[in-house]
N, C-alpha and C positions, 0 to 999 in steps of 0.2 A: 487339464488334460488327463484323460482319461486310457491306461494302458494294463494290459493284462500280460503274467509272464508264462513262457513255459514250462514247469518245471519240474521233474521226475522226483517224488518223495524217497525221504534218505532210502528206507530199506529197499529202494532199487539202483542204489550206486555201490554199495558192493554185496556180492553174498552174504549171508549171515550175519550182518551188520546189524549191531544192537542198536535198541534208541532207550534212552537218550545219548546222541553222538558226545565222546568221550576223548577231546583231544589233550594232550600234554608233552611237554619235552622240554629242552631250555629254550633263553630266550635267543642265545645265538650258540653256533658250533666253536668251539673254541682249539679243540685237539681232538686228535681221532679216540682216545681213552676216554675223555670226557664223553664225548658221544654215547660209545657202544655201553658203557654203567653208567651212563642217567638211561641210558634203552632198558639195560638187561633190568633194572629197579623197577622201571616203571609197567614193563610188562609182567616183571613177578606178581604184581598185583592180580593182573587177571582181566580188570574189568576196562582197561584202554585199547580203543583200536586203530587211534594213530600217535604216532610220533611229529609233535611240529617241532621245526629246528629253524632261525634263522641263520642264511649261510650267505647273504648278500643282506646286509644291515644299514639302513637309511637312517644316519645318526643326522642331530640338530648341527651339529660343528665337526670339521676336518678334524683329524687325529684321534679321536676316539676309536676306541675298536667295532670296526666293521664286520664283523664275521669271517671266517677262514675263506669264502670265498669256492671257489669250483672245486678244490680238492676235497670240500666236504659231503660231494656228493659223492666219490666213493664209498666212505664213512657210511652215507645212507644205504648205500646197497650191503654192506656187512650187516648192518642193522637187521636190516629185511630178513636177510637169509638165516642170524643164527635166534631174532626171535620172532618173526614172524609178521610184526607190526608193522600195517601200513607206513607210508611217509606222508610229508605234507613243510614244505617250502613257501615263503613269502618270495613273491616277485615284481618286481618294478619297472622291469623293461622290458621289451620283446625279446631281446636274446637271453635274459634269463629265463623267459620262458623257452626258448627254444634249447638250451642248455638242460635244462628238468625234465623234459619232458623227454631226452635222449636217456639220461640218465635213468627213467623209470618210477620219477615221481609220484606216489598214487593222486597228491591232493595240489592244486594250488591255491595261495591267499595274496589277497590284495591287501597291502595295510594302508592304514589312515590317512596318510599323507600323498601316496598314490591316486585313493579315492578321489580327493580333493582336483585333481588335475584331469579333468575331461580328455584331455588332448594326449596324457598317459596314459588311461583306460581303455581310451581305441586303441593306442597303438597296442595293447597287451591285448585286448579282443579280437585285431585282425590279425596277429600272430597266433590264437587259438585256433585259426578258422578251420573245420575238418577235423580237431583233435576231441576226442572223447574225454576228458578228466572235467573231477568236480574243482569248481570254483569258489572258495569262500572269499567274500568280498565285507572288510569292515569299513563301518562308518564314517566320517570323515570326519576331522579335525576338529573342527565347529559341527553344532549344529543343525544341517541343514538337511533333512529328509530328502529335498528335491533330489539335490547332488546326487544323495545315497541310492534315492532310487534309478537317476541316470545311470548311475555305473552299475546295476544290475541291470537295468533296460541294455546297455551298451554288449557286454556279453552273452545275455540270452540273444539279442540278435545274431550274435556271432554262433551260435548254435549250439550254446554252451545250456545244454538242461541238466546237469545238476550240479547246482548253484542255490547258497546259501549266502543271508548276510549275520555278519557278526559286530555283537554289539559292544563294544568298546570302551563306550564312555566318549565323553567329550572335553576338551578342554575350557579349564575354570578360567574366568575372569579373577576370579577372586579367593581367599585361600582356601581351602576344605581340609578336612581332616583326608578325604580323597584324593588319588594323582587323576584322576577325571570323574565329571562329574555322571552318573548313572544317566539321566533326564529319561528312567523307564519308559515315559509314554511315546516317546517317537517309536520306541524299539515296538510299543504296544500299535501304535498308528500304522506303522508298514504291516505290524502282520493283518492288522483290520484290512489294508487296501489289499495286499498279496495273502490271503488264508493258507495257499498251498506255500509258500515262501521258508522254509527251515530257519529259524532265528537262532544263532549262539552265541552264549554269552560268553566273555572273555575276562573275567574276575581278575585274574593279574592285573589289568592296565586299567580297571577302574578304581581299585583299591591302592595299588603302588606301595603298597606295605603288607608284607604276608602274611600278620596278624587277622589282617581283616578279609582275605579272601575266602575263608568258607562262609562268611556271613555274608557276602558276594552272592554268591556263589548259592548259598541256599534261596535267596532273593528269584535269582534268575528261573530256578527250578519250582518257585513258588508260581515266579509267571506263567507259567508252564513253557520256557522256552528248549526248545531240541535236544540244546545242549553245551557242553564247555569245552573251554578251550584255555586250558590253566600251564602255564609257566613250572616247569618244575626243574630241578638243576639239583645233580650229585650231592655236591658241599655250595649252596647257595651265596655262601658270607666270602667264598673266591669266586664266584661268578664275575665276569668282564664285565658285562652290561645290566643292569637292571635286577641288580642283588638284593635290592630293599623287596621286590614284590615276588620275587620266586621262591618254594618251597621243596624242600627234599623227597624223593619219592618215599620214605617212610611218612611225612607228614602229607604226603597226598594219598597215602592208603589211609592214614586215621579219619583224615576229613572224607574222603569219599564211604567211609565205614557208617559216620555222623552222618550225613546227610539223610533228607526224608525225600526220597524219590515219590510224588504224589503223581496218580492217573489224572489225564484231565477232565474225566467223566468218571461218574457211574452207572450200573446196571440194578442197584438198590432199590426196590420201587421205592419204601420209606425213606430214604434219602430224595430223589427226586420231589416224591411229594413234598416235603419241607422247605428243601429250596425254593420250587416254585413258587408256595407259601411266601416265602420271604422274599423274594423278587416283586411277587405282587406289590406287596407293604413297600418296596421300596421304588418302583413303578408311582405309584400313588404318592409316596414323599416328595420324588422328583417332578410330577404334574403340580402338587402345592408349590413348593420351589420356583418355578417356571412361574408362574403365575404373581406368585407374590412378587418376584423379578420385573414382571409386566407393571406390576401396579405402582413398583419402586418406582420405574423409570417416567410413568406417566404423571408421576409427582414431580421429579426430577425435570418436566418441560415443564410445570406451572412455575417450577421454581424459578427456569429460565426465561420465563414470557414477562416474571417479575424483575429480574435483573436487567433485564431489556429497557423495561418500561423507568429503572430509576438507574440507568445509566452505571451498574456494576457488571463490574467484573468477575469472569467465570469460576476462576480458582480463588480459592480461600484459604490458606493456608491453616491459617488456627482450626477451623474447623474441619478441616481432613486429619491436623495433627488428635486432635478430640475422635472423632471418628475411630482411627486407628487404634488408642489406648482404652477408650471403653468396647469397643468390639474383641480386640486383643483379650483383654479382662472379663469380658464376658466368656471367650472361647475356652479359657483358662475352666474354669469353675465346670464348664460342662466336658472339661476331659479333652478337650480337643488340642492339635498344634499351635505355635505361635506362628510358625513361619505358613501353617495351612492356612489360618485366617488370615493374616499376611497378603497373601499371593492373592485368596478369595478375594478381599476390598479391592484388593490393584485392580484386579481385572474390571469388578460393576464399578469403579470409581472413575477407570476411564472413558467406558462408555458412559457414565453419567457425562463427562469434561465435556464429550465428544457431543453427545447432544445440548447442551447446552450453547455450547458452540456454533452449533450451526443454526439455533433461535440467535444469536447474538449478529451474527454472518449472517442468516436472511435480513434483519435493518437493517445493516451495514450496505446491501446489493440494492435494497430499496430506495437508500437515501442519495447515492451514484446514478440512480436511475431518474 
């Protein structure tokens, strides 16, 4: 299914809105002091133009602290007035939305666990119906593009055009030195299918340790994504919720100072020329690639018309376990990753299973027949 969204580019949802969009704040409201200095910090900087706060907090388990809840949104209006910074609220229900948006909310977000629930997403999208605010919408829990793009589809219907999704990370199966896992290319895949689509990245929740968020965080801006949306908190080490990945707004002006803000083009002619150059060279890699691919697989059926013919079986273990170590070994020597060649075999080794397979499955249909 093929679908297109509508959607106004950041620098026309507010005046003089810089790009790349620049969000920060804690990860929930805690007290009205906490609030207005992690604002006044983070706006001394200069270069943030919103405050996000969770003030309604979708915790895993009851009793954990939930966020201060509706009184923090007058907290947001002092904010506004003495430094000037937008706002920006997570919401989960329609009357949260209807609550923020009395209040003077400038931004609302969807987070992860919302995503995931179609049947939460309209109700939050027919509660927008008629209202002008941008929407950030992140990714869902798991993996799954489709969803992610539902719940964008879901709101630009509702009339909502400026709408971003932000990219989060996903939750691991298995341990990472990460609290989720990045999986770049989905974030890379939506923007292929949506070009006009604003992507942000949200370096707190994929890192989950603040050590590692400007390397986040420089990642994201490599991609060329929008922009961020980073956790920050007065004294982070008393933070309520989520103290291992938020960082103090003096260590969010250092990292923002580090960082290498790169154009996504140039107007260099010698630049361009070079690149092109090199796109050709690697156009031309990937047509041999392709090709040698072709001829792997067409080995890959004689192999299988053989197994056919003396009654073996598709998988081999010993020899996919060989496969793996002298290709692994081979990757090594020319510089390459372990987990890249890795993931490479997986992929042509199942298409090889898969064809063989179904040589083995046509006798099979033959001999019923």
């Amino acid at each position: 299914m093929t679908t297109t969204l509508n959607i106004l580019p950041l620098s026309d949802w507010f005046p003089g809105l810089n790009q790349p969009l620049l969000i920060a704040g804690p990860c929930s409201a805690e007290c009205e002091e906490q609030v207005v200095e992690t604002a006044h910090g983070i706006a001394k900087i200069g270069k943030i133009q919103i405050l996000r706060l969770g003030i309604w907090k979708p915790r895993s388990r009851p009793g954990t602290f939930e966020g201060a809840g509706d009184e923090a949104l007058q907290w947001l209006k002092r904010v506004k007035t003495e430094t000037g910074l937008l706002t920006a609220v997570e919401v989960a229900t329609a009357v949260h939305v209807e609550k923020a948006v009395a209040a003077g909310i400038d931004v609302l977000w969807v987070g992860a666990r919302t995503t995931s629930n179609p049947f939460s997403v309209e109700q939050i999208a027919q509660a927008l119906l008629g209202i002008n605010i941008p929407v950030l919408v992140k990714n869902p829990v798991n993996p799954d593009l489709e969803l992610w793009i539902g719940a964008l589809e879901r709101f630009n219907r509702a009339g909502i055009v400026k709408l971003a999704a932000v990219h989060r990370g996903f939750y691991p199966y298995e341990r990472s030195r990460l609290r989720n896992i990045p999986k770049w290319e989905l974030a890379i895949d939506l923007k292929s299918k949506f070009p006009n689509l604003p992507i942000i990245c949200d370096p707190s929740h994929i890192a989950g340790n603040a050590s590692l968020v400007p390397e986040i965080a420089q990642k994201a801006l490599n991609l060329s994504m929008d922009g961020l949306m980073i956790e920050v908190h007065r004294n982070p080490f008393l933070a309520f919720s989520d103290a291992k990945q938020q960082i103090s707004p003096l260590q969010l002006e250092i990292m923002l100072n580090e960082l290498v803000f790169r154009s996504t083009s140039s107007q260099n002619v010698e630049f361009i020329d070079k690149l092109e150059q090199l796109r050709d060279k690697i156009d031309s890699i990937d047509q041999q690639m392709i090709e040698l691919l072709a001829q792997r697989m067409r080995i890959v059926e004689e192999i299988g018309e053989y197994k056919k013919n003396n009654n073996v079986s598709v998988f081999q273990l010993r020899r996919w376990e060989n496969i793996l170590k002298s290709r692994i070994d081979c990757g090594k020597r020319l510089g390459l990753d372990d987990e890249y060649i890795k993931d490479l075999l997986q992929l042509v080794h199942k298409e090889s299973i898969r064809k063989q397979a179904d040589i083995l499955n046509r006798k099979d249909k033959l001999s019923a027949e």
